[in-house]
Every structure is written in structure tokens, then in C-alpha cells.
C-alpha positions as CSV (number, residue, x, y, z in Angstrom):
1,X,16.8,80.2,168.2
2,X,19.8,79.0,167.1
3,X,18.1,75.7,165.2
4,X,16.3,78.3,163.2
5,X,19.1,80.5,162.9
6,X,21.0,77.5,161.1
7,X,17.8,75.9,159.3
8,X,17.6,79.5,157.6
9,X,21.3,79.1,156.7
10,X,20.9,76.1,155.9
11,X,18.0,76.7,153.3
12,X,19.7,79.6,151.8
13,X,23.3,77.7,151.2
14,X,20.6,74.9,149.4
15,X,19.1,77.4,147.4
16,X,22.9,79.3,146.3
17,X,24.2,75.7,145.4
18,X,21.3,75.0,143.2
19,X,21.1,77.8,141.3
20,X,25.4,78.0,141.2
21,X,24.7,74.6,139.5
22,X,22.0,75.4,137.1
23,X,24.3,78.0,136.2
24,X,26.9,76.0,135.4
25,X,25.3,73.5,133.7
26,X,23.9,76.3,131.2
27,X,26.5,78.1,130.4
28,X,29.5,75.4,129.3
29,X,33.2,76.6,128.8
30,X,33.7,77.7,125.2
31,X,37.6,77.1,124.4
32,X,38.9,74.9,122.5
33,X,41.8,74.5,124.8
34,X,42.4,70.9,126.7
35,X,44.1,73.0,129.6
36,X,41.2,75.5,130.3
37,X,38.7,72.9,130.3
38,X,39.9,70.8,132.7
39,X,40.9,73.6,135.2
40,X,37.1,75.3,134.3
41,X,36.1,71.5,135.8
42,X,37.8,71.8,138.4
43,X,36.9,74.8,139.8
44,X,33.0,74.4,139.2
45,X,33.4,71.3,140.7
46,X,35.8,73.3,143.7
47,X,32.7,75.8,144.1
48,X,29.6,73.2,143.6
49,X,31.1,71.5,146.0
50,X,32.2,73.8,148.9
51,X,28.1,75.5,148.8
52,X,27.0,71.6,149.5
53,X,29.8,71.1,152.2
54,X,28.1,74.3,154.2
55,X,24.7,72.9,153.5
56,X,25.4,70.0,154.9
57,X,27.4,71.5,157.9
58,X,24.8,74.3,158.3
59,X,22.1,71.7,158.1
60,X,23.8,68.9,160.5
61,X,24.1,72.1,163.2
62,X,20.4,72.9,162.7
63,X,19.4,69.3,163.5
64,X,21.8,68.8,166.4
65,X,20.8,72.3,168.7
66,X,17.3,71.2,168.0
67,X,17.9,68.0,169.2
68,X,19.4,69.7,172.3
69,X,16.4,72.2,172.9
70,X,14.4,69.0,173.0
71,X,16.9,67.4,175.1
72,X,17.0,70.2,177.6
73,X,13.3,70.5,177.8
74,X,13.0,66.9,178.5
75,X,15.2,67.4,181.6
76,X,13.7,70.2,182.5
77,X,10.2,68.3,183.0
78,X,11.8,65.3,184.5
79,X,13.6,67.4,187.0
80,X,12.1,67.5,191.1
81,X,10.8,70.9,191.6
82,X,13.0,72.6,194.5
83,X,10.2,74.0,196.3
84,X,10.4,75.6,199.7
């Protein structure tokens, strides 16, 4: 449940940094001023960048509790039934 929980998360975070990115590439900073521009770029780059750091994090913790539901099954079926 929790695989799907952070897949979903995962997906949405893709989706948000996409569209954040679109976005920025569209509409460009319109000053003249060097100042502006380069802390504009640095905070796109700031926010770009922290959507893609919880994609990845969201997606890393959807792969690894899936990996551990299959790892617990596993053990389940290789485990001696304690039968009286």
C-alpha cells in the first residue's frame, strides 16, 4: 500500500516539475537588469530543482517498499508451516 502510496506521489511531483518547467521556459524574465536576472535563475533553478529532488526521493521509496513487499512474500512462502 505504501509502494502505491509513493508511486502516486511520485507521479504527481513528475507531473508538477514538468509543467513548473514549461512554465518557466515560456514565460522568460523581462528586466533589463543584470541583478534580477541572475537571481530569477537562480531561483527557477532553486524550484526546478527541489520538485525533481522529491521525485526522485518519492520515486526511490516507491521502488524500495515494493521491493520489500516482494521480499517479505518471498519469505513468507519459503517459511516451514508451524502446524500442530
Amino acid at each position: 500500500m505504501g509502494s502505491v502510496i509513493a508511486g502516486v506521489l511520485a507521479y504527481a511531483m513528475y507531473s508538477m516539475t514538468s509543467a513548473i518547467a514549461q512554465s518557466f521556459a515560456l514565460h522568460k524574465v523581462q528586466s533589463t537588469n543584470l541583478i534580477v536576472q541572475r537571481i530569477s535563475a537562480a531561483v527557477r533553478t532553486l524550484v526546478v530543482g527541489m520538485t525533481t529532488m522529491g521525485t526522485g526521493v518519492f520515486g526511490l521509496a516507491a521502488i524500495g517498499l515494493f521491493a520489500l513487499a516482494i521480499q517479505i512474500i518471498v519469505q513468507r512462502r519459503n517459511q516451514p508451516s508451524n502446524s500442530n
